[in-house]
N, C-alpha and C positions, 0 to 999 in steps of 0.2 A: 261808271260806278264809282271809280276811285274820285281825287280832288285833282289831280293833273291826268292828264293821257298818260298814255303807255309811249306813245313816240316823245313825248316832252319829258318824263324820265328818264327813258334813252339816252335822250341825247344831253339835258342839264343837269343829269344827276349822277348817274352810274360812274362815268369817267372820273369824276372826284370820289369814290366810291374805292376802297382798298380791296383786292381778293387776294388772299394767298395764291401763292405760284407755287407751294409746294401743298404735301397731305390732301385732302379729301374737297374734292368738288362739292360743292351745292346742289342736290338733288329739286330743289327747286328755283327756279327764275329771279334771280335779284331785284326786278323789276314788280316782281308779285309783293317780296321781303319790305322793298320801297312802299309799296302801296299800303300797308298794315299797319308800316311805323307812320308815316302820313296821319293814317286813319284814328290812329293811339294819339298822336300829337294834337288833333285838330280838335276829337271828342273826350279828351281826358279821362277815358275811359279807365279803369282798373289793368293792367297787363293780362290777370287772368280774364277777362273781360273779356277779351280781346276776339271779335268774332273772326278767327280765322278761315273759315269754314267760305267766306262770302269774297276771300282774296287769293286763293288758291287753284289755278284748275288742276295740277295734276297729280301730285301729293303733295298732302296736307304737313306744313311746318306746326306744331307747339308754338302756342305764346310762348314758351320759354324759347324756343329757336329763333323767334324775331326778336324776342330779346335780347339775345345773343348777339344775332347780328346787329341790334341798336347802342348795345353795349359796346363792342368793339370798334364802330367806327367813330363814337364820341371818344373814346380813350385815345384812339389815333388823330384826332384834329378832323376827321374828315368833312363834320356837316360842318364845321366851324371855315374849314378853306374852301366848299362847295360855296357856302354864301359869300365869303368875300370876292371870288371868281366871277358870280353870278351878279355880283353889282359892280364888278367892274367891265365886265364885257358888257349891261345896259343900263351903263353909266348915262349915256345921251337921253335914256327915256325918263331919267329921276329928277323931278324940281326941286331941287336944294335949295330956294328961295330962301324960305321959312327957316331953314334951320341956324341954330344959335353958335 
């Protein structure tokens, strides 16, 4: 359904991913949270838009709750250290030929 699997979010994305260690867990799957903002990034949809309803199985987050969680982890660097992580661990597979 999503743009990546669930095991390739697992395992390339979550671990750059910030969770509080204290206050209140996530009653929903970070991986589901992953899948939504993905899906907002990819179709430029509006936030209220945002069909939550098709990335959810168990209960349902608010647009405003993936935003939440899309908000907080841009304020903390996260997608910003995710990507540079992720080009440097498949640095071997990129042709830098081209670039200037």
């Amino acid at each position: 359904m999503g743009i990546l699997s669930k095991h390739t979010i697992q395992t390339w994305i979550l671990p750059h991913l910030s969770v509080g260690k204290r206050g209140f867990e996530s009653k929903v799957p970070l991986g589901e949270v992953v899948e939504a903002i993905l899906h907002r990034l990819k179709t430029g949809c509006q936030w209220r838009e945002l069909p939550v309803k098709q990335f959810f199985s168990g209960q349902l987050l608010t647009w405003q709750g993936v935003f939440y969680y899309f908000n907080k982890w841009t304020k903390q660097g996260c997608w910003q250290r995710m990507w540079i992580e992720l080009l440097k661990a498949n640095r071997r597979y990129l042709d830098l030929s081209c670039m200037q």
